[in-house]
C-alpha positions, 0 to 999 in steps of 0.5 A, a space after each residue: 580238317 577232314 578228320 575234323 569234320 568227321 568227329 563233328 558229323 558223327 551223328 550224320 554219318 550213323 544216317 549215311 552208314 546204313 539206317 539199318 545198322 547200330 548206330 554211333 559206334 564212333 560214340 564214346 558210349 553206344 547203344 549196347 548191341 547184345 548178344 540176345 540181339 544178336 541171336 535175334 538177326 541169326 533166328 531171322 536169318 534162318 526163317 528167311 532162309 527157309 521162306 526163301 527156299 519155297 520162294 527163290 525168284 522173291 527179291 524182296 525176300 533176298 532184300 530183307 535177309 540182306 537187311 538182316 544180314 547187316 544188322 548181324 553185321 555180315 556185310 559181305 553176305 548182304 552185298 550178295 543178298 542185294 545184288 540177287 535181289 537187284 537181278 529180279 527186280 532192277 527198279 526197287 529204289 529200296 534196293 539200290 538204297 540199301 546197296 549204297 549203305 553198304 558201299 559206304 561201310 566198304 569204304 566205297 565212295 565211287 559206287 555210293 555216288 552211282 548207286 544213289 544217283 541210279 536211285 534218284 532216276 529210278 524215282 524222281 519224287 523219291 526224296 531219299 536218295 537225295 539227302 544220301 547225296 547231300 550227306 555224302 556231299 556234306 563229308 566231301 565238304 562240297 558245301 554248295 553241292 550238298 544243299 543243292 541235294 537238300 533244297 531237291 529233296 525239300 522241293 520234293 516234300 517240305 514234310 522231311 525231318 531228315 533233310 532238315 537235320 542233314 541242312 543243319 549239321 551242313 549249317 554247323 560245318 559252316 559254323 552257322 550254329 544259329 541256323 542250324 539250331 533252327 533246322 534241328 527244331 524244325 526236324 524236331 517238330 516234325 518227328 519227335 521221336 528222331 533221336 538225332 536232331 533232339 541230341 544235337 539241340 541239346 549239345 548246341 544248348 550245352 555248348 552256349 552255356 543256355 539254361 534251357 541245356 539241363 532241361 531238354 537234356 533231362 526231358 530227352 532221357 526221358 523220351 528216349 530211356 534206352 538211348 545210352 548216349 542221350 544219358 551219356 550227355 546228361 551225365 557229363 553236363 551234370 558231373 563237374 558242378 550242377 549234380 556230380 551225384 546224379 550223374 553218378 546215378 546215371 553212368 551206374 545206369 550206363 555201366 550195367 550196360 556195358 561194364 567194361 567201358 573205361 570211359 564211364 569208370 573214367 568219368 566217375 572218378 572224375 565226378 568224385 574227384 572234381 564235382 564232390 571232392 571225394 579222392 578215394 572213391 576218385 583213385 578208386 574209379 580212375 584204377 578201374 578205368 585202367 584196368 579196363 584199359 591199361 592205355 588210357 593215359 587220361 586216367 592215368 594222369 589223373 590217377 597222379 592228380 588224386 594222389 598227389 593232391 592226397 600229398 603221396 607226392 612220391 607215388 603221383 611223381 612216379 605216374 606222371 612218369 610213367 605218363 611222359 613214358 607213353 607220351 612224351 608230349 603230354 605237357 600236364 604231366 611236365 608241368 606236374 613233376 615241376 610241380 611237384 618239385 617246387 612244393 618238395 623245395 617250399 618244405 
């Protein structure tokens, strides 16, 4: 259940696991960190470590380069970047913030309790601190104690798009979808450009077949042009029947960003194949996809579908099993070679 749950608050935990880190890299398709990003952290790094030379008793210093640090993912530095920060100066609540960023990327429960908790008293009408708990509580699946954190931090200042987006993904672990929709339109209009709630809407939309799906979809890669998995969204809502070739177009897009995630590869062979009936472009991207990786056993077992829809009946008998090699459950794989033996009987 709990694995469950996690997939579910994917996008909650790119708020819990350090706003100042990339996000979403659960994803199956992320926002791209490149090298020039990077080496933008490493020359940040640098200047600060010259500013913190001629300054050595600045904890805000010790704080930014800490918050550097961890975008050019040196948590351990970081950590010690915090603590040196916290010794000059032991009531910054951005600190203490920061610090329990970083016990949840150590896997450190205990500590993010305290260190949030030592937060809220620091600054009692500090709301931030508080939808952390009610995160935190919201993966624990203490319901109750979660939205007791989200109504404090609410009581705090109505005007907090991300409480109200926290309260929804709280409403969509209870299956209370209509609520939560409710919550993600409110984070919504109060911050147009939080990326989050615009998704979850989107995905909620998707998911109850509501025409206006394709629409927000649409407008959302429109806002937000940079955002890989936005665009992720609407190309996999697009591919099987409403417009296989712009979803194409999109995971084109997608790929000039990250060419070797087989994912993509995948899903356009998948286009091919289901949404536009073309099996040689479809065998070809599906190759690809295990090219990029060998072990994706999907892409493999479609690989069998398209050739044996192409009637090389042979070469998909001989996919399927080497599918049932790398997982002997796999039913589709089964039900294929019967398949396949039933039509070589019929002729």
């Amino acid at each position: 259940m709990m694995k469950k749950l996690a997939l579910v608050l994917s996008v909650c935990l790119g708020l819990m696991a350090c706003q100042h880190s990339g996000q979403q890299k659960k994803n199956d398709v992320k926002a791209n960190d490149s090298i020039a990003e990077m080496d933008g952290y490493a020359s940040i790094i640098k200047q600060l470590n010259d500013s913190i030379a001629m300054d050595t008793l600045n904890a805000n210093l010790y704080l930014r380069r800490a918050r550097a640090y961890v975008e050019n993912e040196q948590v351990g530095q970081a950590m010690i970047d915090v603590n040196k920060s916290m010794s000059l100066d032991a009531k910054n609540v951005e600190a203490y913030l920061l610090l329990a960023d970083l016990y949840y990327l150590l896997g450190d429960e205990a500590n993010i309790s305290t260190t949030l908790n030592r937060a809220a008293d620091l600054d009692p009408f500090d709301a931030r601190p508080l939808i952390k708990l009610g995160e935190l509580n919201l993966l624990r699946q203490d319901f109750k104690l979660a939205n007791a954190y989200i109504d404090k931090a609410l009581q705090i200042n109505t005007y907090n798009p991300k409480a109200y987006f926290v309260r929804g993904m709280l409403n969509m672990a209870k299956n209370d979808t209509a609520a939560a929709l409710k919550n993600y339109l409110i984070a919504r209009e109060q911050d147009a450009g939080f990326i989050d709630p615009v998704r979850q809407i989107c995905l909620i939309y998707v998911a109850q077949n509501n025409p206006l799906a394709e629409g927000f979809l649409r407008n959302a890669v429109q806002q937000f042009p940079d955002q890989d998995i936005i665009r992720y969204d609407l190309a996999l809502f697009l591919q099987e029947d409403i417009d296989p070739e712009t979803a194409l177009l999109h995971y084109d897009t997608l790929l000039m960003h990250q060419p070797n995630n087989s994912r993509l590869y995948y899903n356009k062979g998948y286009a091919y194949f289901v949404g536009l009936g073309d099996d040689e472009k479809a065998l070809e991207y599906f190759d690809k996809a295990l090219q990029s990786d060998p072990n994706y056993i999907d892409a493999l077992y479609n690989k069998g579908r398209v050739l044996e829809q192409m009637g090389n009946y042979s070469e998909a008998k001989r996919i399927y099993q080497q599918v049932l090699t790398v997982n002997e459950n796999y039913r589709l794989a089964v039900d294929a070679l019967n398949r396949i033996g039933d039509t070589k009987e019929q002729e």
